[in-house]
C-alpha positions in Angstrom: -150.9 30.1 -18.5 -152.7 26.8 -18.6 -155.5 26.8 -16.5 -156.9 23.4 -15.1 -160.5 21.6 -13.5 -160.0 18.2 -12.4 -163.1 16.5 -11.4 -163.8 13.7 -9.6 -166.6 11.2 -11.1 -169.1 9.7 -8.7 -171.2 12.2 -7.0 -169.6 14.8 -9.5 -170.0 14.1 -12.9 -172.7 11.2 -12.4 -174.7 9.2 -9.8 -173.9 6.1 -10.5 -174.9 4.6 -6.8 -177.9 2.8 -8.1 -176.3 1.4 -10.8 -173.1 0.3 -8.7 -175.5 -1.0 -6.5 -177.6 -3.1 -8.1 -175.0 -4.6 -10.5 -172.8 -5.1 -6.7 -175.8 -7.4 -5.4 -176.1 -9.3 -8.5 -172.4 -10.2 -8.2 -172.8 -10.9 -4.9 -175.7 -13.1 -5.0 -173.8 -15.3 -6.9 -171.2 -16.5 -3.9 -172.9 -19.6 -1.5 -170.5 -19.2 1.5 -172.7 -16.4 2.9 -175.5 -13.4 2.2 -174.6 -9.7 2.2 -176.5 -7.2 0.3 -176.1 -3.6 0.0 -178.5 -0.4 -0.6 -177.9 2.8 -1.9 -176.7 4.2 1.0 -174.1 1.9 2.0 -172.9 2.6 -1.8 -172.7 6.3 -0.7 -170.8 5.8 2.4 -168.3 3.6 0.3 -167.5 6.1 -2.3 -164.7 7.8 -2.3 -163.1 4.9 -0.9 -160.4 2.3 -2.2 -161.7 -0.5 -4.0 -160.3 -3.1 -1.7 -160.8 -0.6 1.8 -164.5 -0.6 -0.1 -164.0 -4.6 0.1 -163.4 -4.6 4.2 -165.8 -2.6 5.1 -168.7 -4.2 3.2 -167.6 -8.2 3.9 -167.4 -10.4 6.9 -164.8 -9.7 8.9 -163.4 -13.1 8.6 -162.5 -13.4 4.9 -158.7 -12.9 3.7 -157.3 -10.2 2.0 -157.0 -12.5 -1.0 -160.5 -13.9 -1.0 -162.1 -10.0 -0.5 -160.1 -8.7 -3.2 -161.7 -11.6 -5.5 -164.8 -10.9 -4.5 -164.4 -7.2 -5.0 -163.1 -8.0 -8.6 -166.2 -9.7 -9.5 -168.3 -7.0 -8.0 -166.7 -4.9 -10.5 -166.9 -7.3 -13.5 -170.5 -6.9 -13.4 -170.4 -3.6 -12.2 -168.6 -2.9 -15.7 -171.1 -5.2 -18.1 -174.2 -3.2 -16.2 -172.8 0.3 -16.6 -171.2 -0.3 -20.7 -175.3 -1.3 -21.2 -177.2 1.1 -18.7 -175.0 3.4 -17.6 -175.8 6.0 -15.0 -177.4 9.9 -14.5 -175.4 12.4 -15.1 -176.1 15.6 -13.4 -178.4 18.2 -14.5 -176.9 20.6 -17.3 -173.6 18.8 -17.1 -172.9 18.5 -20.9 -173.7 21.5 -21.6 -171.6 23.5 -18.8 -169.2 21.2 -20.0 -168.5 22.7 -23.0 -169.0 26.0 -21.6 -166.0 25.3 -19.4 -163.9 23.7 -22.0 -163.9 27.0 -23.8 -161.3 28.5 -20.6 -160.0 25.2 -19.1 -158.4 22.2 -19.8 -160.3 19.6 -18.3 -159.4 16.3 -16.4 -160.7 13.2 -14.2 -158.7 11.4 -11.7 -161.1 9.3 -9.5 -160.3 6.3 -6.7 -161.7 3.4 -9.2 -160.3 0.4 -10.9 -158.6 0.3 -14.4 -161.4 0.4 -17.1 -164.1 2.8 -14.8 -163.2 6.2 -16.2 -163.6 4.8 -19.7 -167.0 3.4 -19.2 -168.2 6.8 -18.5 -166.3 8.3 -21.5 -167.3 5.4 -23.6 -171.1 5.1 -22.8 -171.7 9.4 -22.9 -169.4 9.8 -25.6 -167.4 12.4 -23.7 -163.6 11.6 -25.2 -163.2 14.9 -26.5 -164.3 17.0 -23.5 -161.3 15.5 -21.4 -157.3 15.7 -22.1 -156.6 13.2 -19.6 -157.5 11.2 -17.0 -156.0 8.9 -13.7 -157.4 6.5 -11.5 -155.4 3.8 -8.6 -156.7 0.9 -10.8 -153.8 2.3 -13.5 -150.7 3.6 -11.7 -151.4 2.0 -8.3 -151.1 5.3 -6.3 -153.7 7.6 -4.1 -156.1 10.0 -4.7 -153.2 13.0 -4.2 -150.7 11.9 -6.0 -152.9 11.0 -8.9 -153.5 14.7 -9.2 -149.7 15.5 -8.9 -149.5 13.2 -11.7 -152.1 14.2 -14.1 -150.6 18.0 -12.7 -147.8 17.3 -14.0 -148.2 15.4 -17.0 -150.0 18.2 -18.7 -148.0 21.0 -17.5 -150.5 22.8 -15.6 -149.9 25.9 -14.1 -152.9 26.5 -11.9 -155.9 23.6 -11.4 -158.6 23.0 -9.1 -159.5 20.0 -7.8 -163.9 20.1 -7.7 -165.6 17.1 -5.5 -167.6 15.6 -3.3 -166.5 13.8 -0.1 -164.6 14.7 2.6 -161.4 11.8 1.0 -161.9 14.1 -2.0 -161.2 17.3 0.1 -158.1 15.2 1.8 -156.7 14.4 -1.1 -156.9 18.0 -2.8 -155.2 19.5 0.7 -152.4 17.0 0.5 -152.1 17.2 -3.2 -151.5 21.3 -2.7 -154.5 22.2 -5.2 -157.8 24.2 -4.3 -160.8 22.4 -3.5 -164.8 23.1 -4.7 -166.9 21.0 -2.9 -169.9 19.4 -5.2 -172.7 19.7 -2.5 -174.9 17.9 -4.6 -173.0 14.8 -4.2 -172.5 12.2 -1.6 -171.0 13.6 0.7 -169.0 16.5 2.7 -165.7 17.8 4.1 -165.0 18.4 7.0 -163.5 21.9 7.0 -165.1 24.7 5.2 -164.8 25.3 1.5 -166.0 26.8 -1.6 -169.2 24.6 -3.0 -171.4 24.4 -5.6 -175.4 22.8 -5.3 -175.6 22.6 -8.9 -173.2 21.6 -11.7 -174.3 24.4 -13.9 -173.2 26.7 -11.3 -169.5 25.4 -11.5 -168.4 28.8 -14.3 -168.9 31.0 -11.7 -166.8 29.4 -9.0 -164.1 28.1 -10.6 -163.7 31.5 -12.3 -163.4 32.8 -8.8 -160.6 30.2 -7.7 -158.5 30.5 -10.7 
């Protein structure tokens, strides 16, 4: 039996918020036709979120789809160079319970992000080998559900669990049919009660309970 842990990435594997942040107000102080600048917690309230839905809430109102979905693309053009050079924390212990879990599970990431996100993280950490596959909207143009059912299926897995942070995360996971683990540690919360975890080193234990 193949056994499964699909994690999402920011607020799970990493905390990138600062990072996204700061590299998201360079991008945007380079635009003349008006001023918007964003903190860490606006970045937490956005993740989890489509890049484009991500887009809307952050920008004026008045702006087109077209001209919010440039701007969002330069936001993640920098967003991209900043990360490949400074990349981002990773939570306590993670490499190491990492490889712990690797020992029992096949390990996976599918994450809301654009095409190129996931494999800044793998690139900058050097974390190729810990993961058989990976999904994101950016690539196949789908949700957060049925980019698990894809990467589900893909690798023939007979039982998975879907661990997270945010309440879209815990959405996703429901309609997606898969058990959820809540990373409490992250940015966010479900709304409905669920298995969690305050610490990524505490992850074993849980997921051994789940599957």
């Amino acid at each position: 039996m193949k056994k499964g842990i699909i994690f999402d990435l920011d607020g799970t594997l990493w905390d990138s918020a600062d990072a996204v942040t700061r590299s998201w107000n360079v991008a945007l102080g380079t635009l003349s036709e008006f001023q918007v600048r964003i903190v860490r917690a606006d970045m937490m309230r956005f993740m989890g979120n489509l890049l484009f839905d991500i887009g809307r809430m952050m920008l004026p109102k008045h702006l087109t789809d077209e001209r919010v979905q440039q701007i969002v693309d330069l936001c993640i053009e920098y967003e991209h160079a900043y990360l490949r050079e400074h990349g981002a924390p990773l939570y306590e212990n993670l490499i190491q319970t990492l490889g712990e879990l690797k020992k029992d599970y096949s390990l996976y990431i599918v994450s809301n992000c654009q095409a190129g996100y996931i494999e800044v993280f793998l690139d900058y950490f050097k974390l190729w080998d810990m993961f058989e596959d990976y999904e994101c909207p950016g690539r196949t143009g789908l949700g957060k559900a049925d980019n698990i059912r894809l990467v589900c299926a893909r690798n023939h897995l007979d039982k998975a669990v879907y661990v997270g942070d945010t309440d879209g995360d815990y959405n996703a996971t429901s309609a997606a049919g898969l058990p959820f683990l809540h990373a409490a540690y992250g940015y966010g919360k479900p709304h409905a009660p669920t298995p969690a975890v305050s610490r990524f080193d505490a992850l074993p234990k849980q997921i051994k309970e789940i599957l």
